[in-house]
C-alpha positions in Angstrom: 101.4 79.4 80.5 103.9 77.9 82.5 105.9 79.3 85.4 109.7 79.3 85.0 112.2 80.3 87.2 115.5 81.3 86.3 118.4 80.5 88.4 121.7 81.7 87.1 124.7 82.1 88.3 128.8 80.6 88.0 127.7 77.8 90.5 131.7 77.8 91.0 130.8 75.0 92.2 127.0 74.2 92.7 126.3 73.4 96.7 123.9 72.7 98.8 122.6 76.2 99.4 122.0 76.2 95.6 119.7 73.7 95.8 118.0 74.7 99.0 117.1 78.4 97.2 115.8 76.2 93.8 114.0 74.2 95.6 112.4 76.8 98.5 111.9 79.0 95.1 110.1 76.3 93.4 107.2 75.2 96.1 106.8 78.9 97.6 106.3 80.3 94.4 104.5 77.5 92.6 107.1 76.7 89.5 106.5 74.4 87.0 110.3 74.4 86.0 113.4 76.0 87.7 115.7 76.6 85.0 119.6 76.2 86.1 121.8 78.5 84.0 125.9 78.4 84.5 127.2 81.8 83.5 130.6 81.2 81.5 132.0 84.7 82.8 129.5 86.9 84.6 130.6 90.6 84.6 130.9 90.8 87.9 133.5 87.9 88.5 135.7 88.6 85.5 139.3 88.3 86.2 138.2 85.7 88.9 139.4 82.4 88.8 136.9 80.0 87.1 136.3 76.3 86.6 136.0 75.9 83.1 132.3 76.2 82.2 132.1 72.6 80.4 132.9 71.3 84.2 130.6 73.9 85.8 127.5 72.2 83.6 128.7 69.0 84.4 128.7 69.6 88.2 125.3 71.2 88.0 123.9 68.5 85.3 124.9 66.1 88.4 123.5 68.1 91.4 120.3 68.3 90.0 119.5 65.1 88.2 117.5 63.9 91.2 115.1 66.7 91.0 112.4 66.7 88.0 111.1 70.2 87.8 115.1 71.1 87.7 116.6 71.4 84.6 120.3 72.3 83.3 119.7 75.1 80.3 122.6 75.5 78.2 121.2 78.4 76.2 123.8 79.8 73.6 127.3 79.3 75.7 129.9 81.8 75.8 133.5 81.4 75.1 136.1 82.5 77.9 136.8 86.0 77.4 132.6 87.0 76.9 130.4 88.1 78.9 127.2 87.1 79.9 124.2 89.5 80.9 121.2 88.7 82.2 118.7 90.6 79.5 120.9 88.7 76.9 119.9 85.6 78.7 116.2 86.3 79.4 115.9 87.1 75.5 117.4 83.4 74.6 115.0 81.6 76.8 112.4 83.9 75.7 112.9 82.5 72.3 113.6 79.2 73.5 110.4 79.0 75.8 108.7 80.6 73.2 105.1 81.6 73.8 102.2 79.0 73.9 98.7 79.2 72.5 96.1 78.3 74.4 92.1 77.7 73.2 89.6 79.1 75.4 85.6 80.3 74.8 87.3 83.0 73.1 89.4 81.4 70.5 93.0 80.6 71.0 94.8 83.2 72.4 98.6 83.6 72.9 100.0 82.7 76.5 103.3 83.8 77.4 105.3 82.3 80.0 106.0 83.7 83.6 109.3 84.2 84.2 110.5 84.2 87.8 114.1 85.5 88.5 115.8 83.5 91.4 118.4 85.4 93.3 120.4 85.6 96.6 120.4 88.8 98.1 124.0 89.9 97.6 123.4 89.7 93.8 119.9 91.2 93.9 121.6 94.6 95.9 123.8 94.6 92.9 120.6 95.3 90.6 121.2 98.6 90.0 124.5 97.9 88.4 123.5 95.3 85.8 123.4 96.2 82.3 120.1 97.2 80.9 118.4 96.5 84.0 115.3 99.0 83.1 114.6 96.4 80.4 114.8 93.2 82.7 113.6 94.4 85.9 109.9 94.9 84.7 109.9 91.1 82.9 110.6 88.8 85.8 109.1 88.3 89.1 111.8 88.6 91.4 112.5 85.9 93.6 115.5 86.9 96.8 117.0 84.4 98.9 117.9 86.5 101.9 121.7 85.5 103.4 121.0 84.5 106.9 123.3 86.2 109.0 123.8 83.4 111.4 125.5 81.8 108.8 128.0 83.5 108.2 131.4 82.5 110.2 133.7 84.7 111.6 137.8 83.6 113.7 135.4 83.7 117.1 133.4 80.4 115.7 135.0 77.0 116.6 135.3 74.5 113.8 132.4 72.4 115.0 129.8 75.7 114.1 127.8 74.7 110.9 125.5 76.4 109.0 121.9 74.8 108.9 119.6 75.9 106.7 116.0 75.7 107.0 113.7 73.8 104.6 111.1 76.5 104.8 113.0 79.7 104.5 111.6 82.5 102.8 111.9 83.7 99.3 110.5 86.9 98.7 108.5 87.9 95.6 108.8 91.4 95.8 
């Protein structure tokens, strides 16, 4: 059984606070594999401007080549104008991941994967919008980046205030 986390999102463009939550999410929740998914055109950012989604992949393919246990998942992409949803996508790596069999003092018995939905906490109050959510809240391990407020800039703060973020910060499982 493996451990996966799944970190979608449009990553319009991937940053450094993308990496810090995969990679707090990956060592406080003991993954084996954060899986980075671009989102051609989430529900919730259509009529947005967009980089095109072949660019998108490229920018994460690039952002996360140094780290091993990250890994770019191009599961069946979307043409502009579709949508994406998260059940849809949790099915496709669900077949793509597909279960394992393992051989104990029993026999061999059927292992499924863990799957561990990574999430800031903007998107994760938005939970009980998302379509089919009864189905896909129950199948994942849900993993929520909080948004620190300190980070968040306002006119008062001079040009010279930046953001750090903490190596450790918290990712809650529940």
């Amino acid at each position: 059984m493996q451990r996966l986390g799944i970190f979608g999102g449009t990553f319009n463009p991937p940053h450094f606070g993308h990496l810090h939550i995969a990679e707090s999410a990956l060592r406080q929740a003991q993954l084996d594999r954060v899986l980075w998914v671009p989102a051609a055109v989430p529900p919730h950012r259509q009529g947005q401007d967009l980089v095109a989604i072949a660019h998108r992949l490229e920018l994460v393919k690039r952002a996360i080549a140094p780290h091993p246990s990250f890994a770019l998942c191009c599961v069946d992409p979307k043409t502009a104008g579709d949508r994406s949803y998260a059940i849809d996508l949790l099915h496709q790596l669900e077949t793509q991941y597909y279960t394992q069999y393992i051989s104990n003092d029993h026999g061999i018995e059927a292992a499924d994967n863990q799957w561990f939905w990574i999430i800031g906490q903007d998107a994760f109050a938005t939970l009980p919008r998302w379509y089919r959510r009864r189905e896909l809240i129950p199948r994942c391990t849900w993993l929520v980046a909080p948004r620190r407020a300190s980070c968040r800039h306002s006119r008062r703060h001079s040009r010279r205030h930046s953001c750090r973020h903490r190596p450790d910060s918290p990712v809650s499982g529940d």
